[in-house]
C-alpha positions in Angstrom: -118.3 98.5 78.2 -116.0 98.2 81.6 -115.7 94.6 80.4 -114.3 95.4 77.0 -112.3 98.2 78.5 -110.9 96.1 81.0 -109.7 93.1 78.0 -108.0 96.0 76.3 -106.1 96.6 79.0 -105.0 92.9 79.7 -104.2 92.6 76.0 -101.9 95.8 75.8 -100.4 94.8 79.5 -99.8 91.7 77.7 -97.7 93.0 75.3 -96.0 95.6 77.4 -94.3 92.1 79.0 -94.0 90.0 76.1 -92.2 93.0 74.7 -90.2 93.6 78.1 -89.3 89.8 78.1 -88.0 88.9 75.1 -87.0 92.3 73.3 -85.1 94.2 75.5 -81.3 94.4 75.2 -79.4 91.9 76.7 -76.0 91.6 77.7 -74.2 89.3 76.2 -70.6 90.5 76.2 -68.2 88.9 79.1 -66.0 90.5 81.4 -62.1 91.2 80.9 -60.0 89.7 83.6 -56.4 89.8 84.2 -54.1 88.6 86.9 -51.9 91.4 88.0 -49.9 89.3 90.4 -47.8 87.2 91.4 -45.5 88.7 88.7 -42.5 85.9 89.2 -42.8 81.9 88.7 -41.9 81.1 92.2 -43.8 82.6 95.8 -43.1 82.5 99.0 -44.4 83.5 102.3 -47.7 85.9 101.8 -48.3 85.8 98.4 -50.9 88.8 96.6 -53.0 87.1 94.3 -54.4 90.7 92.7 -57.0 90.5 90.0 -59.1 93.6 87.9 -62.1 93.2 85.8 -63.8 95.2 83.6 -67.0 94.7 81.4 -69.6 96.6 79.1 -72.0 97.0 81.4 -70.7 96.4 85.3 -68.4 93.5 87.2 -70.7 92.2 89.9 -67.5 90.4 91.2 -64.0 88.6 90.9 -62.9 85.5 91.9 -59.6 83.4 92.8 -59.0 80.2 92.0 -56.4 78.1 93.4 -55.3 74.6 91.7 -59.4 74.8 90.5 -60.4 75.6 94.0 -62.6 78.9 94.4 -60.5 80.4 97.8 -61.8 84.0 97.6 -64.6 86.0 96.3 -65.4 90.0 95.9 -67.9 91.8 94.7 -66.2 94.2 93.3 -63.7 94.9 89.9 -60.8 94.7 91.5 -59.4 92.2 93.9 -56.7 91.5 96.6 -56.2 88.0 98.1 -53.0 87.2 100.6 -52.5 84.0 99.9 -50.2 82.4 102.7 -47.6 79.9 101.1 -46.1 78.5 104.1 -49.1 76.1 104.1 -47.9 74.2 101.1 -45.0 72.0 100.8 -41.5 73.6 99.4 -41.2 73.1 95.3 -45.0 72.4 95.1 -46.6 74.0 92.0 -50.1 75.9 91.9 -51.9 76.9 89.4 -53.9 80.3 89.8 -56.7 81.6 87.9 -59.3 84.5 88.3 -63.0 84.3 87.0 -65.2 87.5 86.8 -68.6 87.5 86.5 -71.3 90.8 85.3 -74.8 91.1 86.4 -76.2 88.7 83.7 -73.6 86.1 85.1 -71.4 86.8 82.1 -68.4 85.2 82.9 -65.1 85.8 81.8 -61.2 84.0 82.8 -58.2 85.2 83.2 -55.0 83.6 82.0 -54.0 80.6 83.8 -50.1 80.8 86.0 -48.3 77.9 87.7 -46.0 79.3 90.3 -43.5 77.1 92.7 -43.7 77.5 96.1 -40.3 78.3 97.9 -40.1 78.9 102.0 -36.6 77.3 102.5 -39.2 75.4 105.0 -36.3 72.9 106.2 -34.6 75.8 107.3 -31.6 75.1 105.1 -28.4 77.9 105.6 -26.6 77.5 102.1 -28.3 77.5 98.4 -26.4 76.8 95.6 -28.2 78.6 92.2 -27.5 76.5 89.0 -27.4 79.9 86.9 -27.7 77.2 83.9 -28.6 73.6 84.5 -28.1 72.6 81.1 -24.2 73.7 81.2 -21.9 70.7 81.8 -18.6 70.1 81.7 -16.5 66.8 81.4 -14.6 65.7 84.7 -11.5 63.5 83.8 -10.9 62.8 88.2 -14.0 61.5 87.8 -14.6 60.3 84.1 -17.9 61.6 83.6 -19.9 65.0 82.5 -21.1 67.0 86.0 -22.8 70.3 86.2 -20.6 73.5 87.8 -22.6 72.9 91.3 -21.3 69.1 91.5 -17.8 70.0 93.8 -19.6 72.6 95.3 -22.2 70.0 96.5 -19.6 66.8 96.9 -17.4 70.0 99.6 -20.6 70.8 101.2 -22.1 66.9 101.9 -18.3 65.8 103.3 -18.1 68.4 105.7 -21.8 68.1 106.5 -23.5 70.5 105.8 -27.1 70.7 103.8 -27.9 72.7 101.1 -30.8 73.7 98.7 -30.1 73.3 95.1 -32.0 75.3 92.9 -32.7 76.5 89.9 -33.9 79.4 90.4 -32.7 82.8 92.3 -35.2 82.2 95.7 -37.8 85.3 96.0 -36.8 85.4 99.9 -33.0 84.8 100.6 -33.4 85.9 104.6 -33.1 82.3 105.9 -30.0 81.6 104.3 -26.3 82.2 105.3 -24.4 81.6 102.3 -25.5 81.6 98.7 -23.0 80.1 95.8 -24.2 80.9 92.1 -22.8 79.1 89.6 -22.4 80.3 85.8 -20.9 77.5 84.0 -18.0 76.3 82.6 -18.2 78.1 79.1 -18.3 81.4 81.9 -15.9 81.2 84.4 
């Protein structure tokens, strides 16, 4: 009798786990991730990498990704990473990424950014922003098409001076002296 008792009992324990294993509720959904910064196509300095996840069930944690390169981790669903730019090579670009992950190791990815690094590292004193690359004029003193920062640069190189020529307004203009823009031909 104890012996037939006790096979009930290993047949309905039996089930109880079969039935636990393979029939409960799973998650399968992934977690939402978004970059919320950097905001602007070029960086410099300390840069905040800043991440938030959410998911169905619960974010176990986030993580940054730098040119495919895991450099921090949280376990949390929201994250904060100062990323320190002066590191990397003026005009290098990066590509940064954020990857969540729930407690069933759900993942989920945020959109992808390239930014441009920009540090002024060579400790150049005068920029010159080409508002609009593309806008070129003809030059009959010289005979040929130039963009509006071509006598700007040609003034600057005789008298000897260096310059940073960019296309782009620089997130940090504190090392510089003197900033030309130019706005075209078509604007002046």
């Amino acid at each position: 009798m104890i012996g037939n008792l006790f096979k009930k009992f290993l047949t309905l324990l039996l089930i109880v786990i079969i039935f636990h294993t393979f029939c409960r509720s799973r998650d399968r959904e992934p977690p939402v991730v978004e970059l919320l910064s950097p905001k602007s196509p070029q960086v410099c300095n300390i840069c905040t990498i800043s991440a938030v996840a959410s998911d169905n069930e619960q974010v176990s944690k986030i993580e940054i990704y730098i040119n495919n390169q895991l450099v921090y981790s949280v376990e949390d669903s929201v994250c904060n990473f100062e990323w320190n730019t002066r590191n990397y090579p003026d005009n290098s670009i990066h590509k940064i990424f954020a990857r969540a992950l729930d407690l069933e190791e759900n993942e989920g990815f945020s959109d992808t950014i390239a930014v441009t690094i920009f540090n002024n590292l060579d400790n150049t004193e005068i920029f010159i922003w080409l508002f609009d690359k593309l806008d070129k004029f003809y030059d009959p003193t010289i005979g040929d098409s130039v963009d509006c920062g071509y006598w700007l640069e040609r003034t600057l190189t005789f008298h000897g001076y260096s310059y940073d020529i960019l296309t782009f307004l620089p997130p940090d203009l504190t090392s510089y002296k003197i900033g030309f823009v130019t706005l075209g031909w078509e604007r002046c």
